[in-house]
Every structure is written in structure tokens, then in C-alpha cells.
C-alpha positions as a LaTeX table, in Angstrom:
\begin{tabular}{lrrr}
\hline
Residue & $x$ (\AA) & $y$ (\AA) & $z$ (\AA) \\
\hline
Unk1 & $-37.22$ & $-120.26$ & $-166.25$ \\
Unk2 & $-40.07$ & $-119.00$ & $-164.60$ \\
Unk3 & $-41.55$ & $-115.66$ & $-165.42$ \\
Unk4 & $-40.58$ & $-112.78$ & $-163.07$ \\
Unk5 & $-42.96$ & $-110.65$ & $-160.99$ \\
Unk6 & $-41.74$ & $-108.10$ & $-161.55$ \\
Unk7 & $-41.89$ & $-105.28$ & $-164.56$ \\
Unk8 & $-39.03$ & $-105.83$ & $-167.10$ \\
Unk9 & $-36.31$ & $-102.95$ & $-166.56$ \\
Unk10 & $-36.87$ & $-99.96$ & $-168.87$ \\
Unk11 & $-34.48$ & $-97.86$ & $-170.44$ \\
Unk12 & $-31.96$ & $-96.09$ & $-167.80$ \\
Unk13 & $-33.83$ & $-92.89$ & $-167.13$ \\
Unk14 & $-37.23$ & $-94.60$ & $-166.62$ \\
Unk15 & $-35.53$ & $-96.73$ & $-164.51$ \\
Unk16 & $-33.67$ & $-94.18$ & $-162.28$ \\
Unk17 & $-36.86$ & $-91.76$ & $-162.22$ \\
Unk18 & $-39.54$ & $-93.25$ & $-163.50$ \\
Unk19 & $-42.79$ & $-95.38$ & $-161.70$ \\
Unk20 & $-41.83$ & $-98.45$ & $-162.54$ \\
Unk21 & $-40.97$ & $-100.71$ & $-160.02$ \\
Unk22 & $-38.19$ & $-102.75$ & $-161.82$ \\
Unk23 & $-35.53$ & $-104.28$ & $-158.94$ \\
Unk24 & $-32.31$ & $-105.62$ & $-160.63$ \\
Unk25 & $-30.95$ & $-108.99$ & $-158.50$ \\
Unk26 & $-27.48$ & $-110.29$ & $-158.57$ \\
Unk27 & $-26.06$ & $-112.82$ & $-160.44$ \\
Unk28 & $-27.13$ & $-115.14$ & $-157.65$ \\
Unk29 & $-31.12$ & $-113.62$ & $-157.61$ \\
Unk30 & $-30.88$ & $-111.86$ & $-154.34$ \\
Unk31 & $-31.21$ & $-108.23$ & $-153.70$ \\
Unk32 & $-30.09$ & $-106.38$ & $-150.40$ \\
Unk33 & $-32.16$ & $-105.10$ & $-147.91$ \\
Unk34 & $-31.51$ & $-102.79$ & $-145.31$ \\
Unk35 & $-34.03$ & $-102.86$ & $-142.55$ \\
Unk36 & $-34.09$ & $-100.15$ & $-139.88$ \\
Unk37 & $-36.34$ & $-99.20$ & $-137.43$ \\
Unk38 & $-39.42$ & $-97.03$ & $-138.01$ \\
Unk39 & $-39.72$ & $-95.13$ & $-134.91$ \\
Unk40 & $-35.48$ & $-94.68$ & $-133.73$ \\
Unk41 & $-33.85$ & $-94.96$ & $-137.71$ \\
Unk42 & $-32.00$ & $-97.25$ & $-136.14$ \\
Unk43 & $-30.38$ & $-99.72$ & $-138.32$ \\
Unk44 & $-31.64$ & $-103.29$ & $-137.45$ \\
Unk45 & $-29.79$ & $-105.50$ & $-140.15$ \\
Unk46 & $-28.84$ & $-106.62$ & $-143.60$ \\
Unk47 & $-30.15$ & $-109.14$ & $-145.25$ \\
Unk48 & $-30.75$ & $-110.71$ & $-148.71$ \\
Unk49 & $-34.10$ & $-111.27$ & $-150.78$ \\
Unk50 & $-34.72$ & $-113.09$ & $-153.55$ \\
Unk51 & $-37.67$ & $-112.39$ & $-155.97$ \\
Unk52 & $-39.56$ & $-114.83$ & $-153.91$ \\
Unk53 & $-38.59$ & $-112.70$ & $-150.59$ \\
Unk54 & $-39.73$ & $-109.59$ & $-151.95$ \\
Unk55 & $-42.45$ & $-110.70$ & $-153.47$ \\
Unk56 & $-43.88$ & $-112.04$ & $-149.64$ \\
Unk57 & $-42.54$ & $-108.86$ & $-148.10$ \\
Unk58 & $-44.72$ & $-106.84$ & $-150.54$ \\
Unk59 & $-47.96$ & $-109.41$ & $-150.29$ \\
Unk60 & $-48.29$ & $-110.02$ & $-146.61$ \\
Unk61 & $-46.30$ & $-106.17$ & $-145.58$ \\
Unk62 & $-44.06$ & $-108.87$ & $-143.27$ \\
Unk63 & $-40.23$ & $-108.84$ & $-143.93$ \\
Unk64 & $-39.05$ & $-112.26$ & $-145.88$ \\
Unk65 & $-35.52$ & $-112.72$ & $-146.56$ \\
Unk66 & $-33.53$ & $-114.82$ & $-148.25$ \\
Unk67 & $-31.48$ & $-116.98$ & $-146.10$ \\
Unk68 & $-27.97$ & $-117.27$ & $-147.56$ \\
Unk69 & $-26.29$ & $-119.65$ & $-145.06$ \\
Unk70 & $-29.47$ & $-122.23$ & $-145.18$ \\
Unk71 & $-30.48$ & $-121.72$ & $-149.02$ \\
Unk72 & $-33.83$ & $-121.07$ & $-147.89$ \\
Unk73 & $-36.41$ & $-119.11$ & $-147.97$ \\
Unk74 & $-36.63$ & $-117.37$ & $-144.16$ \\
Unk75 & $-40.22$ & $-115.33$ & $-142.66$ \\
Unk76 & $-38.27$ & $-113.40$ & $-140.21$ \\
Unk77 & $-39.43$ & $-114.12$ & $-136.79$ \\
Unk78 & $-40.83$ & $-117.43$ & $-137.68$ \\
Unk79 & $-38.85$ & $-118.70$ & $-135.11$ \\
Unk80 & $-37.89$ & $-116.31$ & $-132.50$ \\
Unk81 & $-41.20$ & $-114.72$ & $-132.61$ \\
Unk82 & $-39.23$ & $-111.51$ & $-133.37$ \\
Unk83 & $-41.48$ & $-110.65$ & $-136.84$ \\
Unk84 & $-40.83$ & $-107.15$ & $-138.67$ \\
Unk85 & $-43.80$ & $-105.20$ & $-139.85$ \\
Unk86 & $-43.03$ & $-103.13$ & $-142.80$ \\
Unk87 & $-43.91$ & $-99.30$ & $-142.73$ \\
Unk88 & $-41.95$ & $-98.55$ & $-145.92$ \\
Unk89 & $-40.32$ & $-100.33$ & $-148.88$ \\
Unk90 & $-38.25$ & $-97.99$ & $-150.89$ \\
Unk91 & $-35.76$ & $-98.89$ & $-153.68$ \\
Unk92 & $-32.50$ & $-96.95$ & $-154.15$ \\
Unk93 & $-31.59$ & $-95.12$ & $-157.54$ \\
Unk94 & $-30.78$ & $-98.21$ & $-160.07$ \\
Unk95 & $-33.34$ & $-100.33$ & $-157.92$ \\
Unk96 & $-30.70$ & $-102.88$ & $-157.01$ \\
Unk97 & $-30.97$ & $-102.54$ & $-153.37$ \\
Unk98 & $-34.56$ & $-101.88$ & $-150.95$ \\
Unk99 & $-34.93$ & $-100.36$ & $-147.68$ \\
Unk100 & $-37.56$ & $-101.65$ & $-145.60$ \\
Unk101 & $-38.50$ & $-99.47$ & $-142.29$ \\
Unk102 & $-40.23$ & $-101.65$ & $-140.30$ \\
Unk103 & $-41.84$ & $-102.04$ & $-136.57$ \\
Unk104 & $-40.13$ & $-104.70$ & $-134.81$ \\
Unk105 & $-42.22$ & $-106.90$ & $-133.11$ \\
Unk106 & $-40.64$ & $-109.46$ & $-129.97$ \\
Unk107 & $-42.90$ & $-112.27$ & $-128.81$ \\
Unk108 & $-39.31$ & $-113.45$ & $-126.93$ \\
Unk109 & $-37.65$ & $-110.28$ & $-126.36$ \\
Unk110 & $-37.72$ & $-107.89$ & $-122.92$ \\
Unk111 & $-38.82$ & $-104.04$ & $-124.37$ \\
Unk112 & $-39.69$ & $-104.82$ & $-127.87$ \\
Unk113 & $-38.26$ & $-106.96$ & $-130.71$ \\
Unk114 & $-34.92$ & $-107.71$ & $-131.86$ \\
Unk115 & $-33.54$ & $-108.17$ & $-134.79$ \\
Unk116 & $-30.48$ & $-110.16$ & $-134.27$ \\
Unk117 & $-30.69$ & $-113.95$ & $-134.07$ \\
Unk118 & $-27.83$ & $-113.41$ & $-130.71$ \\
Unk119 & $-30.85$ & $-111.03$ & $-128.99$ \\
Unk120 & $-29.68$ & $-107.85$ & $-129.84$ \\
Unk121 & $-32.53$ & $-105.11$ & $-131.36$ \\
Unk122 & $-29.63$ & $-104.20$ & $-133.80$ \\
Unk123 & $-27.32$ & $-106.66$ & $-135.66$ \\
Unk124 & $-25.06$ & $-103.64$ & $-135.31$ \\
Unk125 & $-24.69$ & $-103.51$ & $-131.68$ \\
Unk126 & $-20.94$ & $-103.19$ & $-132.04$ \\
Unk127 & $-18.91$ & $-100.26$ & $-133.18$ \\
Unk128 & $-15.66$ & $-100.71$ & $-135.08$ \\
Unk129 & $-13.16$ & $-97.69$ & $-133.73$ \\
Unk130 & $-11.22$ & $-95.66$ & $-136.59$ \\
Unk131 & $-8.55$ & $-93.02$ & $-136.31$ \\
Unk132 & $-6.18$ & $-93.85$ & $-134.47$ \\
Unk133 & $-6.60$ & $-97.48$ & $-133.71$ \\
Unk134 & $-3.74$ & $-100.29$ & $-134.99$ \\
Unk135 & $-6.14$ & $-102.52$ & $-137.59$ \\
Unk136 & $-3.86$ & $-105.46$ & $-136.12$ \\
Unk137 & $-5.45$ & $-104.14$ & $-132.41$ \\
Unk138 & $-8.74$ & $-103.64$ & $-133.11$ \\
Unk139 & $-11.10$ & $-104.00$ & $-130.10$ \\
Unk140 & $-15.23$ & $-103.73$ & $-130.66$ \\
Unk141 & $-16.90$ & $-101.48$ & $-128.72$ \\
Unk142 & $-20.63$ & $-102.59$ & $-127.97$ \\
Unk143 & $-23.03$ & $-100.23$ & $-128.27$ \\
Unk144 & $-26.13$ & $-102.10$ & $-127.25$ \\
Unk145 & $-25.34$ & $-103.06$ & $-123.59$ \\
Unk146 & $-27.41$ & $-106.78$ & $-123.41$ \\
Unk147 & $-29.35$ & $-109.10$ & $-125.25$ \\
Unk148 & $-33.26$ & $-108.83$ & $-125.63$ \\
Unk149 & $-33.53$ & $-112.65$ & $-125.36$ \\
Unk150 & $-31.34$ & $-115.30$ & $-125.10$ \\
Unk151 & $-30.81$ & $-117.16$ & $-127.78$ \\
Unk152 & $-31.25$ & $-120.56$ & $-126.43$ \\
Unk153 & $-34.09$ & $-120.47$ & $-124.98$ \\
Unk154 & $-35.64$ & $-119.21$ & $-128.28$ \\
Unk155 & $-33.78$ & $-121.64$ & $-130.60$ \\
Unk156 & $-33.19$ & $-124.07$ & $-128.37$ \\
Unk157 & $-29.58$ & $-124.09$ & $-129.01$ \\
Unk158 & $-26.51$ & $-122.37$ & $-128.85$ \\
Unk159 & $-26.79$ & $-119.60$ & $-132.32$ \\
\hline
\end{tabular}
């Protein structure tokens, strides 16, 4: 097993308040991230990292995720051109989640970057309705009216 990067995890309340950068990763190595955007707040996606991932994102101040649906290593915006910038890494309480602010940056995209692989700037562009709504009815509501890019002329194929 190879030797983390990071700091082992001290006891609970140096962990939880302490200095110590000390992330805790699943049972499967990955972390979650939460990216949103640094100027709106705007919440761009979720993703995964690995130790690798983080370790990248921290190095180069570039987002790197963990692809979960390839099993690979994935540079966001290595592709689309559509790279993230990191402003701010944070870690929550128990350090078993980050949350990266970051500039998105679109070499594909009309007005700016986005961070969904179907050309949205969100990968929430679509609302879920509650109160009153039948679950067996349910009907998503988009919030983002179009795409910043289409898809396949940045992937070259249907996403």
C-alpha cells in the first residue's frame, strides 16, 4: 500500500478544530467535492476525488476528479476545454467531504464555462418541485434555459 499524502487523522477534536489537514475517504478512496462558483455561489456539480485527485487539485490549484463511471483519473476540462480554477478548498467538520469554489473557465462554451458535460454552467440546471406535487407525477423544471455548448461538437459524440 502506498503511503498517503496526507497527515494521519488525529484524535477527534484535533481533527474537527485543529490545523491539520487530515481528509477521511470512503471505503472506496474517494472523497466528495462540491464545486460552486466563485463569483454567483452557484452550485456547479458533484463530483468524487480520490487521494490522487486532491492531491492535483491542491498542486496545480486546477480541479481533478475522480471519474467514477470510467475508473479514471479525470483533469476537468481536459476535454471540453471547460477547466475550473480553484479560489478555495475548504474541508467540512470531520474532513470527509471538500468544497472547492472555483472560476469556471469555457474554451467551448458561449458566456463563460460550464460545468456540465450536456453544456449546462450548472449540473443542477433542473429543479425537482416539492409540496404538493404526486412523486409518481413529477415533472423537472429547468432552471438554466440552454446549453453553453453542445455537446457533440465538443466530444464528438452524443454524451
Amino acid at each position: 500500500m502506498t503511503p498517503s499524502k496526507f497527515a494521519d487523522r488525529p484524535d477527534k477534536n484535533r481533527l474537527e478544530t485543529g490545523t491539520t489537514f487530515s481528509p477521511k475517504f470512503d471505503k472506496d478512496g474517494l472523497l466528495p467535492a462540491i464545486a460552486t462558483d466563485a463569483s454567483s455561489g452557484d452550485v456547479l456539480m458533484l463530483a468524487y476525488m480520490n487521494e490522487q485527485a486532491l492531491a492535483l487539485s491542491i498542486e496545480t490549484g486546477i480541479a481533478h476528479y475522480w471519474s467514477r463511471s470510467r475508473n479514471q483519473l479525470w483533469k476537468k476540462g481536459e476535454t471540453s476545454g471547460n477547466m475550473q480554477r480553484i479560489v478555495e478548498l475548504r474541508t467540512d467538520c470531520d474532513q470527509d467531504a471538500v468544497w472547492i469554489s472555483v472560476e469556471q473557465q469555457g474554451a467551448h462554451s458561449k458566456g463563460g464555462g460550464a460545468a456540465c458535460h450536456v453544456g449546462y454552467k450548472s449540473c443542477f440546471f433542473r429543479a425537482v418541485p416539492t409540496g404538493n406535487a404526486p412523486t409518481h407525477e413529477l415533472q423537472l423544471e429547468f432552471k438554466e434555459q440552454a446549453p453553453l455548448f453542445d455537446p457533440r461538437d465538443v466530444y464528438g459524440k452524443k454524451s
